[in-house]
C-alpha positions in Angstrom: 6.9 -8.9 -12.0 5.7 -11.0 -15.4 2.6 -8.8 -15.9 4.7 -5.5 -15.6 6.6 -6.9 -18.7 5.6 -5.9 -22.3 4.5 -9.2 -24.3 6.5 -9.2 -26.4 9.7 -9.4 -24.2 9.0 -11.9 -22.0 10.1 -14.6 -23.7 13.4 -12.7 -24.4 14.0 -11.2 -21.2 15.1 -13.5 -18.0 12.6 -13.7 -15.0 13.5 -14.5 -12.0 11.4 -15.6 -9.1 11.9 -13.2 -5.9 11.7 -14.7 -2.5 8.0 -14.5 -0.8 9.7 -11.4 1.5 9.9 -8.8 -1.0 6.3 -9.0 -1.9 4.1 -9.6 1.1 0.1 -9.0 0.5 -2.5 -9.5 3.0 -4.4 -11.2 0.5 -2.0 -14.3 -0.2 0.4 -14.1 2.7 -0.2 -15.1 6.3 0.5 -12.2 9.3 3.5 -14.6 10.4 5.6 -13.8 7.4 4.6 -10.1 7.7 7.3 -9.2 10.1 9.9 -10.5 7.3 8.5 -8.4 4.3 11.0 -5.6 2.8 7.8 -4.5 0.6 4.6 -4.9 1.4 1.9 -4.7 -1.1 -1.3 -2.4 0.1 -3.3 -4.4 -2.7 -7.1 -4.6 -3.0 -8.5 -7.2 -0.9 -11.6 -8.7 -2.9 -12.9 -10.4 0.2 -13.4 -7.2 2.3 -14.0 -4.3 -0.2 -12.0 -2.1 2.1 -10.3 0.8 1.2 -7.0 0.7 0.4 -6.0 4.0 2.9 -7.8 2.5 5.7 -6.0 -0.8 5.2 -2.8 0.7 4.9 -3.4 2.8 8.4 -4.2 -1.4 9.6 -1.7 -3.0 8.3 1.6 -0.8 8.3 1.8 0.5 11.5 3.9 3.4 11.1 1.4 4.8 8.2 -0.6 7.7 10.3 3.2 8.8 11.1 4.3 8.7 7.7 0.8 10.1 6.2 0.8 12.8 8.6 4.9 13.8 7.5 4.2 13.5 4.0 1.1 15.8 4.1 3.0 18.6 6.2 5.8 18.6 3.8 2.8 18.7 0.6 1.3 21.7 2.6 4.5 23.2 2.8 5.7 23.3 -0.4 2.7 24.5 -2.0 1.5 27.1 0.7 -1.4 25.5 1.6 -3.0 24.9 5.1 -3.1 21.3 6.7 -6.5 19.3 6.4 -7.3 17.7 9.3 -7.2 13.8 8.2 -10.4 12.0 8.4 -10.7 8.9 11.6 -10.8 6.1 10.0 -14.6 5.8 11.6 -15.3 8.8 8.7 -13.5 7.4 6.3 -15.6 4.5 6.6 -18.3 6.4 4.8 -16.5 7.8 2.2 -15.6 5.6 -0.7 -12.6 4.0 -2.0 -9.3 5.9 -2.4 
């Protein structure tokens, strides 16, 4: 992306424009082209303030799944016990990851 690119380099460096698909955000991208995406972005949303765990259980649908793998694997490795994940009524309260 431009911004990732040092100053100085990027009017020495090609950039080229990705198709909408490998970037979808909630933010600028409608739900129909959703379906498309081969990254989506779990961005900030300035409109709703929400959390950026919360919206990622919303939007991706396989997150819980994924969430719940990558913190039995964490556990694992380090020897710890499993913390039971927060509903996303809790986490609600809590304030932003």
């Amino acid at each position: 992306m431009v911004q990732d690119l040092p100053n100085y380099a990027q009017h020495t460096v090609p950039i080229f424009s990705l198709p909408q698909e490998w970037l979808w955000c909630e933010s600028w991208c409608g739900n129909a082209t959703k379906s498309k995406a081969k990254t989506i972005d779990l961005c900030n949303n300035p409109m709703t303030k929400e959390p950026k765990l919360q919206g990622a259980r919303r939007i991706v649908a396989e997150w819980p799944d994924l969430d719940l793998e990558a913190r039995k694997f964490t556990a694992r490795i380090l020897g710890d016990d499993l913390e039971p994940i927060q509903s996303p009524d809790q986490s609600k309260d809590s304030t932003n990851d």
